[in-house]
C-alpha positions in Angstrom: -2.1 139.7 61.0 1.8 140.3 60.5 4.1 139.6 63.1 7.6 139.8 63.4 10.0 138.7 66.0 13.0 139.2 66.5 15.8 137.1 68.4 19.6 136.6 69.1 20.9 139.8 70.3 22.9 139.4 73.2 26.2 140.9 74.6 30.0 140.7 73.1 33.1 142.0 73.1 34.2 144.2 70.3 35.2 141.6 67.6 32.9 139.2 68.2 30.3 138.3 66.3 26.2 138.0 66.4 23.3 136.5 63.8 19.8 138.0 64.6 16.6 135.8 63.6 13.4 137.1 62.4 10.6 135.1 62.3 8.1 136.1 59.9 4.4 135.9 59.6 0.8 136.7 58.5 2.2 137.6 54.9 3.5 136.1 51.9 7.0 136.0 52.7 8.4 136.0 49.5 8.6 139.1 46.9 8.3 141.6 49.7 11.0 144.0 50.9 12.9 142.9 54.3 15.1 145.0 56.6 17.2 145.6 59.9 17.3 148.6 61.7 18.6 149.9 64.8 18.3 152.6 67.2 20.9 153.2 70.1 19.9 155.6 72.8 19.4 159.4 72.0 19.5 158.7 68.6 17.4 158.1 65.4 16.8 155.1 63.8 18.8 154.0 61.2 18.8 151.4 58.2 21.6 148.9 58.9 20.8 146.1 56.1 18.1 145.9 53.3 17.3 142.4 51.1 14.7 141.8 48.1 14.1 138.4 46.4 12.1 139.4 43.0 12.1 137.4 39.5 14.8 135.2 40.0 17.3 138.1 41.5 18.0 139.3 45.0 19.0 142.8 45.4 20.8 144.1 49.2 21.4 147.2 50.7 24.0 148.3 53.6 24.6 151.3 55.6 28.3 152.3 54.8 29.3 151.7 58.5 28.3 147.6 58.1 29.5 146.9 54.9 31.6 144.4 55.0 30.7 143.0 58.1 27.4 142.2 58.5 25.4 140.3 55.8 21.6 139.9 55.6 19.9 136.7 54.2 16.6 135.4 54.1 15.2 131.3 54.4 11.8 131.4 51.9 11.1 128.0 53.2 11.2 129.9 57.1 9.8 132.8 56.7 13.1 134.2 58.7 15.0 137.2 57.8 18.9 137.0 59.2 21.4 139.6 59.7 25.0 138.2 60.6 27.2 140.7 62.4 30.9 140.0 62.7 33.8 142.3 63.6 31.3 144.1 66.1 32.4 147.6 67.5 31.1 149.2 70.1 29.1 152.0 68.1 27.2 148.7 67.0 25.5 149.0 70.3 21.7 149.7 69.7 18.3 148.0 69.6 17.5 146.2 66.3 14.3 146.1 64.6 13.6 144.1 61.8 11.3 145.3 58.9 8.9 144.6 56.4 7.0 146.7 53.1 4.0 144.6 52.8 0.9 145.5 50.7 2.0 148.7 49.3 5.3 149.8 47.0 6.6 152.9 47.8 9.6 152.6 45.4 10.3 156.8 45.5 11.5 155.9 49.4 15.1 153.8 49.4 15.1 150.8 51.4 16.9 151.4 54.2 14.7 154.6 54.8 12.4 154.0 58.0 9.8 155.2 56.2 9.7 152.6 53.7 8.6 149.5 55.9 4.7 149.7 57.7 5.7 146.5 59.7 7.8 146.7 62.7 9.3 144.1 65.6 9.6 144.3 68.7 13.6 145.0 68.4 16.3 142.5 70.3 19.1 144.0 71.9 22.5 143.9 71.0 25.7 145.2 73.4 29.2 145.5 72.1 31.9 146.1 74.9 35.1 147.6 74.3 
């Protein structure tokens, strides 16, 4: 059964900086398409960070509005998924949910498109103060 759990959100001031665990399992970690997403109140849920290890090459995605600032990574030997967030604003304020595309390909859908992923965490939440 596939699980994923995140951790590390927490409260900052604008600036600051956050890196948001998840721990993987119940799949093959490796070869599978990882992401983060987030959703702040009234809004929809949007791709933040994309990352996909295949033949020797790892291809990332950001949403415009991180790039730059936040980096996503993965540990193989973990089975965690990481997404480091530095010079936070305040519009960073949101749940975040981290990802996964396992069993299936749907390559038609980009990767930081919510309907990409059929695995889902719990979300940890993150608080930027101006």
């Amino acid at each position: 059964q596939v699980h994923l759990v995140e951790s590390g959100g927490g409260s900052v001031q604008a600036g600051g900086s956050l890196r948001l665990s998840c721990a993987a399992s119940g799949f093959p970690y490796v070869n599978n398409l990882m992401g983060w997403f987030r959703q702040a109140p009234g809004k929809e849920r949007e791709g933040v960070a994309s990352i996909y290890a295949r033949g020797g090459g790892t291809y990332v995605n950001y949403a415009s509005s991180v790039k730059g600032r936040f980096t996503i990574s993965q540990d193989n030997a973990k089975n965690t998924l990481y997404l480091q967030m530095n010079s936070l604003k305040p519009e960073d304020t949101a749940m975040y949910y981290c990802a996964a595309e396992v069993g299936k390909y749907s390559g038609a859908i980009g990767p930081l498109a919510p309907d990409r992923y059929n695995y889902w965490g719990q979300g940890t939440q993150v608080t930027v103060s101006s």
